[in-house]
C-alpha positions, -999 to +999 in steps of 0.1 A: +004+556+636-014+526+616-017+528+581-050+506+567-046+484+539-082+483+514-060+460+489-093+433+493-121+457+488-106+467+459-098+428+446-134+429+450-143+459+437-124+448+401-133+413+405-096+404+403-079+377+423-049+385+445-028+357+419-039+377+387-027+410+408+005+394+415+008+384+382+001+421+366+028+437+386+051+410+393+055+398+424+047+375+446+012+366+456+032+358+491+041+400+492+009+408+482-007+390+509+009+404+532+003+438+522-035+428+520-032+414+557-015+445+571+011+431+581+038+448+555+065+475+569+070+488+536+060+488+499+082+500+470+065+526+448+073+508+420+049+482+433+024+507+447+028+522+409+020+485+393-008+478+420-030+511+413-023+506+373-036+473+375-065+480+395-071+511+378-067+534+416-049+563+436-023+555+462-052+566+486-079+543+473-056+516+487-036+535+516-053+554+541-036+568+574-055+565+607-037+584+636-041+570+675 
């Protein structure tokens, strides 16, 4: 199971940098890069919640499953 991460197309998308992001939903723009980068084994919804109000999205605009 992989689970794609379009965290930077969005940033682009809202012409938003990944420190105003972290900023907006308080945390760290060390978490959020790591989300971004794939390389996260989990997210809390409360910062999933904070992420899509920010950039305005659905959970799947920024999450999307890919099966192997």
């Amino acid at each position: 199971m992989k689970i794609n991460v379009h965290l930077d197309r969005l940033l682009v998308d809202r012409k938003i940098t990944l420190k105003q992001l972290a900023e907006d939903v308080g945390v760290t723009v060390a978490n959020l890069s790591i989300l971004k980068n794939g390389h996260a084994k989990a997210v809390r919804f409360s910062t999933l919640s904070g992420i899509c109000k920010a950039l305005d999205c659905q959970p799947g605009d920024l999450l999307e499953y890919v099966s192997e």
